[in-house]
C-alpha positions as CSV (number, residue, x, y, z in Angstrom):
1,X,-3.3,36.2,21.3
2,X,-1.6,33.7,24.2
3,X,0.7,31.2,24.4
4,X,-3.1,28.8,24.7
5,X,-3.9,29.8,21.2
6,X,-0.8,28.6,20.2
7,X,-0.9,25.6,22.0
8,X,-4.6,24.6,21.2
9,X,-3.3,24.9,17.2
10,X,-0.3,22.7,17.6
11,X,-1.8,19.3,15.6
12,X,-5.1,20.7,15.7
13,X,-7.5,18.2,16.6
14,X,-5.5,15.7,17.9
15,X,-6.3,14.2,21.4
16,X,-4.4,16.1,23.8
17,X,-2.5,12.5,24.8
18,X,-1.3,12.7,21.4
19,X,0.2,15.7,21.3
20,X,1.7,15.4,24.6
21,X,3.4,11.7,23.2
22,X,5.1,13.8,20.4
23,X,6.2,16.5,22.2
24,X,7.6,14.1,24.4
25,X,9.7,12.5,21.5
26,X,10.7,15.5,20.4
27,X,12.5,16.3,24.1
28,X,13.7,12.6,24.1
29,X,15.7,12.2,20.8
30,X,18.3,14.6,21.5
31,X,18.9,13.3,25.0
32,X,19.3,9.2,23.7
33,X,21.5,11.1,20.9
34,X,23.7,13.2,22.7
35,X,23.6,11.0,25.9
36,X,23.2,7.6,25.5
37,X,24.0,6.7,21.5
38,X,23.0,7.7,18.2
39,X,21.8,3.8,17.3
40,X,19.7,3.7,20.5
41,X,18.6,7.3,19.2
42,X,18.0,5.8,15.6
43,X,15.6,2.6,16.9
44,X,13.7,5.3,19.4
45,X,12.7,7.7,16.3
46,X,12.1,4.5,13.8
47,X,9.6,3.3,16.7
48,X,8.5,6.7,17.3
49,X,7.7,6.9,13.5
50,X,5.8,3.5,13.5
51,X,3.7,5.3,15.8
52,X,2.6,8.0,14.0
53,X,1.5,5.8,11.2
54,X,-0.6,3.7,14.0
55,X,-2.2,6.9,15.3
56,X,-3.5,7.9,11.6
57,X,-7.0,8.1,11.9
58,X,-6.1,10.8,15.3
59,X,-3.9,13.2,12.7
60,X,-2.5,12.4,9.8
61,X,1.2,11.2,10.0
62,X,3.2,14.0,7.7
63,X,2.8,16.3,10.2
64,X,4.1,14.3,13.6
65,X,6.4,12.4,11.3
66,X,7.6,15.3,9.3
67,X,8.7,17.0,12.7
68,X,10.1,14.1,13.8
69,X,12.3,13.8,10.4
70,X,13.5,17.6,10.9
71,X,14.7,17.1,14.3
72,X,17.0,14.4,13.3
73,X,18.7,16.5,10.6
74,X,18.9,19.1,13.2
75,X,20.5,17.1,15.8
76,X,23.1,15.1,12.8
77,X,21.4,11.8,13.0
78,X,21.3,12.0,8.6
79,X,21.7,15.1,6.7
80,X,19.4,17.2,4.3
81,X,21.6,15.7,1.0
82,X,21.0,12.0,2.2
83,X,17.4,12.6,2.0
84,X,17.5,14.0,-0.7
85,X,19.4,10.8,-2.4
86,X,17.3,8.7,-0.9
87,X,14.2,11.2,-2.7
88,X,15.8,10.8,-5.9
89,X,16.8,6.7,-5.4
90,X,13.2,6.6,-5.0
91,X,12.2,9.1,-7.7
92,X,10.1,6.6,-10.0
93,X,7.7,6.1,-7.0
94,X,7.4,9.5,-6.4
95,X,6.2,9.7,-10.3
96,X,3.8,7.0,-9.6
97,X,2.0,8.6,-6.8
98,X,1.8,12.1,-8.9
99,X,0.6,10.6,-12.0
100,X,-1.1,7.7,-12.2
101,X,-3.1,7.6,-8.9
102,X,-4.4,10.9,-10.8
103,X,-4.9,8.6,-13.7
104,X,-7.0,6.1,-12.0
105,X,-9.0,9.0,-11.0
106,X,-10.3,9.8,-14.7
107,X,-10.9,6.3,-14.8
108,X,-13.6,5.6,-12.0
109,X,-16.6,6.2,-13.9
110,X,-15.2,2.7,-16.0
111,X,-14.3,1.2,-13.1
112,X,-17.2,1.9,-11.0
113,X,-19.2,0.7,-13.9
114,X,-17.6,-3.1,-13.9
115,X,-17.0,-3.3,-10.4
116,X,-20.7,-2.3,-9.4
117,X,-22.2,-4.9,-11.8
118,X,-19.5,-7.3,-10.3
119,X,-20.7,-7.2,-6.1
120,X,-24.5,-6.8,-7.6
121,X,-24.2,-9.9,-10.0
122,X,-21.5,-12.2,-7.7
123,X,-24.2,-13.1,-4.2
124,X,-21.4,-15.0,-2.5
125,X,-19.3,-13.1,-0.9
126,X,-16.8,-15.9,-0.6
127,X,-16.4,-15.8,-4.6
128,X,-16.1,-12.2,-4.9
129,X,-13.1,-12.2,-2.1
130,X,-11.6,-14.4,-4.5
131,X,-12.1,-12.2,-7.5
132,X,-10.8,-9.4,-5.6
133,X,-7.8,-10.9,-4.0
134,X,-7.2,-12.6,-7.2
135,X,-7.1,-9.9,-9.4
136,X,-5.2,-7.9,-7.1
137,X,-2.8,-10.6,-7.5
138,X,-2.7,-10.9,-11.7
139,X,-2.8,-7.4,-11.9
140,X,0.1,-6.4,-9.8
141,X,2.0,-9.3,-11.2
142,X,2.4,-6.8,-14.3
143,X,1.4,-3.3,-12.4
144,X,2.9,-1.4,-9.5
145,X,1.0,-2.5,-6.2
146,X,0.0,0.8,-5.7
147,X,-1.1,1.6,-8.8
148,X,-4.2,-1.1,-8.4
149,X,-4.5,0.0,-4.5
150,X,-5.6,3.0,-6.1
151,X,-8.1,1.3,-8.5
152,X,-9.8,-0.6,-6.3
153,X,-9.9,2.7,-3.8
154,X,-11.6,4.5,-6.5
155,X,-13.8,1.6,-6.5
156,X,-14.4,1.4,-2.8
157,X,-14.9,5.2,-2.4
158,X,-17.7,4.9,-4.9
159,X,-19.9,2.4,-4.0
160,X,-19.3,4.2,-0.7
161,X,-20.7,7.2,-1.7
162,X,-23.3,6.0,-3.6
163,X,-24.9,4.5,-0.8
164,X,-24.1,7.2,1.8
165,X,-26.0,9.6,-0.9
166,X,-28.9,7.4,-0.3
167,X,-28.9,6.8,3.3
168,X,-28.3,10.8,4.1
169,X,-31.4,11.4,1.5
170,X,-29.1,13.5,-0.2
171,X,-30.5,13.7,-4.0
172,X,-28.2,12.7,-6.5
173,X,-28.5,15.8,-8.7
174,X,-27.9,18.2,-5.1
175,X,-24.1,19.2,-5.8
176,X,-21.5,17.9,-4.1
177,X,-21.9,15.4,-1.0
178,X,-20.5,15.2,2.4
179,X,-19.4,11.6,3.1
180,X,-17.6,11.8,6.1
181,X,-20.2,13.3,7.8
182,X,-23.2,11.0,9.3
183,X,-25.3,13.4,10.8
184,X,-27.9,13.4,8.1
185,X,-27.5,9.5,8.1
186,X,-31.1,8.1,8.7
187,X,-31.0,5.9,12.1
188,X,-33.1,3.0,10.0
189,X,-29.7,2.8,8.1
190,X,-26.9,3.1,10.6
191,X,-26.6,-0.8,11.3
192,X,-26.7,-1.3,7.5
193,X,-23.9,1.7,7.0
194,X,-21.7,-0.2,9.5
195,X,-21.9,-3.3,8.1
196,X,-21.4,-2.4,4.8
197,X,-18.1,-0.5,6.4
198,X,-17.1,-4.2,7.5
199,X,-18.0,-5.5,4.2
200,X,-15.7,-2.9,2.1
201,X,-12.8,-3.4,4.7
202,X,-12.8,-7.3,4.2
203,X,-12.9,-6.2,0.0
204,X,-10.0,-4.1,0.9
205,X,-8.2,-6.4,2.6
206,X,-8.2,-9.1,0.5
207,X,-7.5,-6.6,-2.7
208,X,-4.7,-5.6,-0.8
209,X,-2.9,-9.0,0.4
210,X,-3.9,-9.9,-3.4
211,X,-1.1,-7.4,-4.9
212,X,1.8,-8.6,-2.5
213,X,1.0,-12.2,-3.7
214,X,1.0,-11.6,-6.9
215,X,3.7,-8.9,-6.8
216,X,6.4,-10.9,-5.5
217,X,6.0,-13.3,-8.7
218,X,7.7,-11.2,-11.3
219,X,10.4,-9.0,-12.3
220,X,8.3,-6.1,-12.6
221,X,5.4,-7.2,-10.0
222,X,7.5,-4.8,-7.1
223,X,10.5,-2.1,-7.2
224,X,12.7,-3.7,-5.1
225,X,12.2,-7.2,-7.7
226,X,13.6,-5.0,-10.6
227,X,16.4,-4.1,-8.5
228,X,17.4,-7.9,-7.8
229,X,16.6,-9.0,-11.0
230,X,19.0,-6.3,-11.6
231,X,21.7,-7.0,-10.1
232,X,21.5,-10.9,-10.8
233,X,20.9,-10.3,-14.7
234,X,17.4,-12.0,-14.6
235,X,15.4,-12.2,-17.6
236,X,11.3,-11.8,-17.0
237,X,11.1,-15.3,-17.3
238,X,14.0,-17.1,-16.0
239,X,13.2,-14.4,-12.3
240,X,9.5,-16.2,-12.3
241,X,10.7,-19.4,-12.6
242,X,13.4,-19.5,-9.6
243,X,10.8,-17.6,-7.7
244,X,8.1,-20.2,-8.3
245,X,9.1,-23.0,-5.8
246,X,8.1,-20.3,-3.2
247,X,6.0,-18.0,-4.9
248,X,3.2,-20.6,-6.1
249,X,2.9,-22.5,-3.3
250,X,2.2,-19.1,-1.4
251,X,0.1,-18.3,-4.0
252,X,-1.7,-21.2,-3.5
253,X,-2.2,-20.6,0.4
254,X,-3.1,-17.2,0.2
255,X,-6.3,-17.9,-1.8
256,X,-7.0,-20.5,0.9
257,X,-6.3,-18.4,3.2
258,X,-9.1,-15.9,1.5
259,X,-12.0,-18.4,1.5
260,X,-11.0,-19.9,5.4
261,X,-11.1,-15.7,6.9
262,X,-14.4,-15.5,5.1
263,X,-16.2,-19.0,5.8
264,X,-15.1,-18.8,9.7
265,X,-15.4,-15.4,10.3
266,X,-12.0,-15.1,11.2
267,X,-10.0,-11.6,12.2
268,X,-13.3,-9.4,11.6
269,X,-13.5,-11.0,7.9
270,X,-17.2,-12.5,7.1
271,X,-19.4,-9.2,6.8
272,X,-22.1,-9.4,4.3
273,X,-23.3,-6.8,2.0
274,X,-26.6,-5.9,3.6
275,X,-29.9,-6.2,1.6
276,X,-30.6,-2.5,1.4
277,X,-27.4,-1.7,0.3
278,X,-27.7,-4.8,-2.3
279,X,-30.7,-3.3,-3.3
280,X,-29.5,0.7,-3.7
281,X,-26.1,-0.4,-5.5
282,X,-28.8,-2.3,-8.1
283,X,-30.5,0.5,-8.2
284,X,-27.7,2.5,-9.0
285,X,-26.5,0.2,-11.8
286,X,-30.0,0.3,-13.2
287,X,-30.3,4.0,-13.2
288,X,-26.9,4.9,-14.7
289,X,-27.2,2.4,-17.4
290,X,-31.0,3.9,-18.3
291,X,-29.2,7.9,-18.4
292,X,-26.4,6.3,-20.0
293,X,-26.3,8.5,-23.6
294,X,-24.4,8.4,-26.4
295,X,-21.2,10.8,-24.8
296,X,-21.3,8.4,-21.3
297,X,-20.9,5.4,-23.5
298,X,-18.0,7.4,-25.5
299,X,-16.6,8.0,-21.9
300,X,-16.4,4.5,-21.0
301,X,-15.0,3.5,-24.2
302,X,-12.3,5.5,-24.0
303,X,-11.7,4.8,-20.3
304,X,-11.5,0.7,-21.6
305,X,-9.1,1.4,-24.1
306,X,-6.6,3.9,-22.2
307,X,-7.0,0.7,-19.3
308,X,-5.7,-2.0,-22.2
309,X,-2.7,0.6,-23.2
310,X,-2.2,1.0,-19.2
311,X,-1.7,-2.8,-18.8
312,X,0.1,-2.9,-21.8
313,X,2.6,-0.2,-21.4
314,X,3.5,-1.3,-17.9
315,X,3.5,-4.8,-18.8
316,X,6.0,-3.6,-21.3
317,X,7.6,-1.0,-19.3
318,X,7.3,0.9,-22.3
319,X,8.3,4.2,-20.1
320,X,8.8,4.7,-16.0
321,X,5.4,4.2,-14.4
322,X,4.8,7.9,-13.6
323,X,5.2,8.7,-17.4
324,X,3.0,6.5,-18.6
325,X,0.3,7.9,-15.7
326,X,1.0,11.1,-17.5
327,X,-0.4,9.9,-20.3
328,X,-2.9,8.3,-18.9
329,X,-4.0,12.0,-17.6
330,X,-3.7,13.4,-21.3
331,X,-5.8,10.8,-23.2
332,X,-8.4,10.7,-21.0
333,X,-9.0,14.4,-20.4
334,X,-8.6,14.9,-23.9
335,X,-11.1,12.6,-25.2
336,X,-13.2,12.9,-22.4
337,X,-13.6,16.3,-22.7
338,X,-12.1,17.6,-19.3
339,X,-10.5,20.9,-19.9
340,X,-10.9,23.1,-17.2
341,X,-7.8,23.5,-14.0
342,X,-9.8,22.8,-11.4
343,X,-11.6,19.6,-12.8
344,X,-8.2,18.3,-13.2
345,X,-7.0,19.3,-9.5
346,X,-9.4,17.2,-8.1
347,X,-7.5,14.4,-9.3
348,X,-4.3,15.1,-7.4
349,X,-5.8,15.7,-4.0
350,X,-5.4,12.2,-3.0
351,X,-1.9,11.3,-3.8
352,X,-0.1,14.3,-3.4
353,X,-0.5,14.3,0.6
354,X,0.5,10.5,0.6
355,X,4.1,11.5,-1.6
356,X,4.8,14.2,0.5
357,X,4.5,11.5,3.4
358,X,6.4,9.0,1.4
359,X,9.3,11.8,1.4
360,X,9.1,11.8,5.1
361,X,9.5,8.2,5.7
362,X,12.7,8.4,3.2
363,X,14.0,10.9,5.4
364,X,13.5,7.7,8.3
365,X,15.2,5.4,5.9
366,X,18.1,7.8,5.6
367,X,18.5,7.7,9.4
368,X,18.7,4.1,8.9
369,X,21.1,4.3,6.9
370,X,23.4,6.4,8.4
371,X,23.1,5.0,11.9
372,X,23.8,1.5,10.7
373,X,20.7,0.4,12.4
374,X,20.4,-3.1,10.5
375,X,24.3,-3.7,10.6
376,X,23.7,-6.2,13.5
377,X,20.9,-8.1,11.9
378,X,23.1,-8.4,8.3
379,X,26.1,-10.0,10.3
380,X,24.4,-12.2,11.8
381,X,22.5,-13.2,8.9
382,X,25.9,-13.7,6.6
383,X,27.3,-15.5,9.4
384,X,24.9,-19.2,8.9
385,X,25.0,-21.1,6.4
386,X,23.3,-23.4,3.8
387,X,19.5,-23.4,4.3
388,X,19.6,-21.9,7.5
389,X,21.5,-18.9,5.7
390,X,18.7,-18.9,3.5
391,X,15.9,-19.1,5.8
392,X,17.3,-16.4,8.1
393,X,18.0,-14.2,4.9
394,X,13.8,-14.8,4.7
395,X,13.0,-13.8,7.7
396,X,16.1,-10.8,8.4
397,X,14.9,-9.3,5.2
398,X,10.5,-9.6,6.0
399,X,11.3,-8.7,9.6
400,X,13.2,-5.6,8.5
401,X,11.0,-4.5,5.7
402,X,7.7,-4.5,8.0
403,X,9.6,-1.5,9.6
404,X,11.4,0.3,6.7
405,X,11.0,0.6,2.7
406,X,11.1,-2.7,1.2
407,X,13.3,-1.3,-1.9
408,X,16.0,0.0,0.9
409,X,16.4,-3.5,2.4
410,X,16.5,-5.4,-0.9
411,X,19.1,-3.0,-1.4
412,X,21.3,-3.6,1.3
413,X,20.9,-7.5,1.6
414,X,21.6,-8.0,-2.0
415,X,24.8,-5.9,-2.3
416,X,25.7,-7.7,0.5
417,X,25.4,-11.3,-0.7
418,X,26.7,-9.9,-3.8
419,X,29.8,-8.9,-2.1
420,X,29.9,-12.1,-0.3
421,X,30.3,-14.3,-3.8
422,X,32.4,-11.4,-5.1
423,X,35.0,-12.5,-2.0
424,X,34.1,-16.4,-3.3
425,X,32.2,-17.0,0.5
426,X,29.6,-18.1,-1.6
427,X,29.2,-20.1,-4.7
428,X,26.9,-19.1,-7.6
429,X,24.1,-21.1,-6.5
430,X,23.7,-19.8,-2.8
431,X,24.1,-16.5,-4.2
432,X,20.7,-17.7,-6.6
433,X,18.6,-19.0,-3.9
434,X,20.0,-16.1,-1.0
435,X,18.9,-13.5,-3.9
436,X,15.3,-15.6,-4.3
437,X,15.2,-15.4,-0.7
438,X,15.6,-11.8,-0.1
439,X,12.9,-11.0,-2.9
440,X,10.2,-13.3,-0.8
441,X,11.1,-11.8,2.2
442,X,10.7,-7.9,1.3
443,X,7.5,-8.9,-0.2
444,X,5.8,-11.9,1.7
445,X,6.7,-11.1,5.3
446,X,6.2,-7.8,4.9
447,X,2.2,-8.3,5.0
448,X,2.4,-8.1,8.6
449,X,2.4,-4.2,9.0
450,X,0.9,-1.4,7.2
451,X,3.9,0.0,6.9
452,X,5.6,-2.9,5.4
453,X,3.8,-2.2,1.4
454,X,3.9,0.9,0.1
455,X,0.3,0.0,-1.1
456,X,-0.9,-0.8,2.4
457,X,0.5,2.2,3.5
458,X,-1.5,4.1,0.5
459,X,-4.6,2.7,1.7
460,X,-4.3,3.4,5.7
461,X,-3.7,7.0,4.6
462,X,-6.1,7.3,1.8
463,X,-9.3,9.1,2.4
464,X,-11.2,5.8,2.4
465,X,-9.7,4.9,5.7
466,X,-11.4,6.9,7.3
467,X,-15.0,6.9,5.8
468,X,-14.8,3.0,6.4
469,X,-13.1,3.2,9.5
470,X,-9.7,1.4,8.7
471,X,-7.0,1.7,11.3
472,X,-3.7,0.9,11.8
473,X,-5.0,-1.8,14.4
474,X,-7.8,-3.1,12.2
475,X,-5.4,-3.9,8.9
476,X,-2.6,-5.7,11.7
477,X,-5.7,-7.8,12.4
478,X,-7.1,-8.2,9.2
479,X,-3.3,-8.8,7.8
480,X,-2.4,-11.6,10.6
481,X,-4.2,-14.4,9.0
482,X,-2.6,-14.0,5.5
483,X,0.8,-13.2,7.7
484,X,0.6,-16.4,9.4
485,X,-0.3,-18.8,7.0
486,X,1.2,-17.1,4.0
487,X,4.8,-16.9,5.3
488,X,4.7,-20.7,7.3
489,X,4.2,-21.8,3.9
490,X,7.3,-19.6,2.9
491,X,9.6,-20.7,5.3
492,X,9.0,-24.5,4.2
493,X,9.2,-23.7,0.7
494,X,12.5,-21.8,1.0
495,X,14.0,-24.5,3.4
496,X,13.1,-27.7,1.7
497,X,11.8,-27.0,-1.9
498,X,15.1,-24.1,-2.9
């Protein structure tokens, strides 16, 4: 054993570039700390943070980011118990991400089944962008973003490996299969594998940008819209009517947005489902609906009724959303007779990496906090006023929430303009539209980064990413588009129609 062995272990397989850049952070943060200031010191680890989530698909961000998060407890810039309130602020996500992304998991089989006979049936891939952007849209209007980011993974990963079974000639009935590896891909089917990559990510995308648009329409659409609605004693329908004069008209874009990427081949959008594949997903549907028995159609008859009590519980909010993932777990185990430990683990192995990450980047937004890092940008923003006030509220509150957790700005802009019409430097109805302002901007601008959703962050880190080659760079691209048009349209609706 030598100091080498050590060495070559340290992020495992990481280029060595990378490990160098981390080690690298790791010797500067104390020095900008100690020697120049702990807000300089604060902006270098956020950045340094941002990197880690770029560099995803070289090693997977819990790691660099975890150490990053230790050393700034170490060296004061936050504190073990501010994580932790910021942990337990966020516990209801936390749930989510335990729970029901497991949930979704027993549900694939139903999903797969309507999804599959959805790209097979639907030949224009211009309609069926729409169908998936819109019903990213009308389902998280009443879901958690994340939670249908997981569907449509579920969804994704299946079609995925159906086809990847096929092209590797690996029989269906052959045990488990290897889908990251492409070695025993047939070289016929390469250009057809890469294409249908292209084709999923564009699906992705679109389901993606689909949940912030329709997330930002309601109360219960986001976290950080409860917490407004909240704190302005919004009713369901009076927080989707003031949010309308920005919300539909973006609505409106987006979709336009959706078929112009597609028709133009704009930002890597306009990949077609290749013949072959057409032709193996068919055969797919065919097959399973021939072996279809009695017990599979059980199965999916069950998995269509827990999904109406899932959409109706949430809708509802008939319990926090990791409780009613819970159940989710129980019913359909139960009745679909799942019993044994490790069929059940299975289940958790995608979300459980992705919350203890989520616990890292709270230990970030604690640094935030404590450093004061957004101070200067909240001055200046209380400091205009009338429409400006409002726009630059838009655009403080976007900007800083494609960097940090959407629910942590909401928070601080809204106490803020509610201490502003506590001290009467507001009137009721600036502190209306400021309040529909900040709820746009944490969840409109904040399309721009991967990092600015939770649920885009869920999918650059989900084990799809990798098998279709998503990466931090290719969602930026893919997102600037929607980020362009979608928050121009914003801007005007929030300066002249508020």
């Amino acid at each position: 054993m030598t100091l080498k062995d050590f060495r070559d272990n340290f992020l495992g397989y990481a280029p060595a570039w990378y490990e160098a850049s981390i080690v690298a952070f790791l010797v500067l943060n104390p020095l900008l700390y100690f020697w120049v200031s702990p807000f300089v010191a604060g902006w270098a680890l956020m950045v340094e943070f941002i990197f880690t989530l770029a560099m995803a698909l070289k090693c997977y961000p819990l790691q660099p980011g975890g150490l990053l998060a230790i050393e700034a407890v170490i060296i004061g810039m936050t504190t073990p118990e501010n994580i932790y309130s910021e942990a337990h602020h966020n516990f209801p996500v936390i749930l989510l991400l335990i729970f029901m992304v497991a949930g979704i998991y027993f549900m694939k089989e139903f999903l797969l089944f309507i999804f599959t006979n959805m790209i097979v049936r639907v030949k224009s891939k211009i309609l069926l962008s729409l169908l998936f952007c819109f019903a990213g849209a009308f389902l998280s209007a009443f879901l958690d973003a994340l939670t249908v980011v997981a569907v449509i993974i579920a969804v994704a990963i299946g079609f995925y490996t159906v086809y990847h079974r096929w092209a590797s000639r690996h029989p269906d009935d052959a045990g488990e299969h290897n889908r990251t590896d492409d070695s025993a891909v047939d070289e016929a089917h390469r250009s057809d594998l890469e294409e249908f990559r292209a084709y999923l990510r564009n699906l992705m995308m679109h389901g993606a940008v689909g949940t912030a648009l329709g997330g930002v329409t309601t109360m219960v659409g986001e976290p950080q819209n409860l917490l407004i609605a909240h704190v302005m004693e919004w009713s369901f329908v009076h927080f989707f009517l003031v949010m309308a004069p920005v919300t539909m008209p973006v609505f409106v874009v987006g979709m336009l947005t959706c078929v112009a990427v597609e028709k133009f081949h704009i930002a890597g959008y306009g990949a077609a489902l290749p013949e072959k594949v057409r032709g193996v997903l068919e055969e797919y549907a065919a097959k399973e609906a021939s072996l279809r028995d009695g017990r599979a159609k059980a199965r999916l008859v069950v998995q269509a009724l827990v999904g109406v009590f899932l959409i109706f519980a949430l809708a509802f909010h008939l319990a926090e959303v990791g409780i009613i993932g819970l159940t989710v777990i129980i019913l359909l185990t139960t009745f679909n007779g799942i019993t044994e430990e490790h069929q059940i683990g299975r289940a958790f192995q995608e979300s459980l990496p992705f919350t203890a990450l989520l616990v890292v980047f709270f230990a970030i937004v604690a640094v935030i906090h404590d450093q004061q890092l957004f101070r200067p940008i909240v001055d200046w923003t209380l400091a205009l006023e009338g429409h400006s006030q409002l726009v630059g509220f838009f655009a403080a509150s976007g900007i800083l929430s494609s960097i940090s957790d959407n629910v942590f700005v909401a928070t601080v802009y809204i106490n803020e303009a509610k201490a502003a019409f506590e001290a009467g430097k507001i009137d009721r109805a600036q502190y209306d539209l400021i309040a529909v302002a900040i709820n746009t901007g944490t969840n409109i601008a904040s399309v721009a980064t991967p990092n600015g959703q939770a649920a885009f962050l869920f999918l650059l880190t989900s084990s799809l990413a990798g098998l279709i080659q998503l990466s931090y760079m290719r969602m930026l691209v893919a997102a600037l588009p929607y980020t362009v048009t979608m928050n121009i349209t914003a801007v005007l609706a929030v300066n002249y129609l508020l």
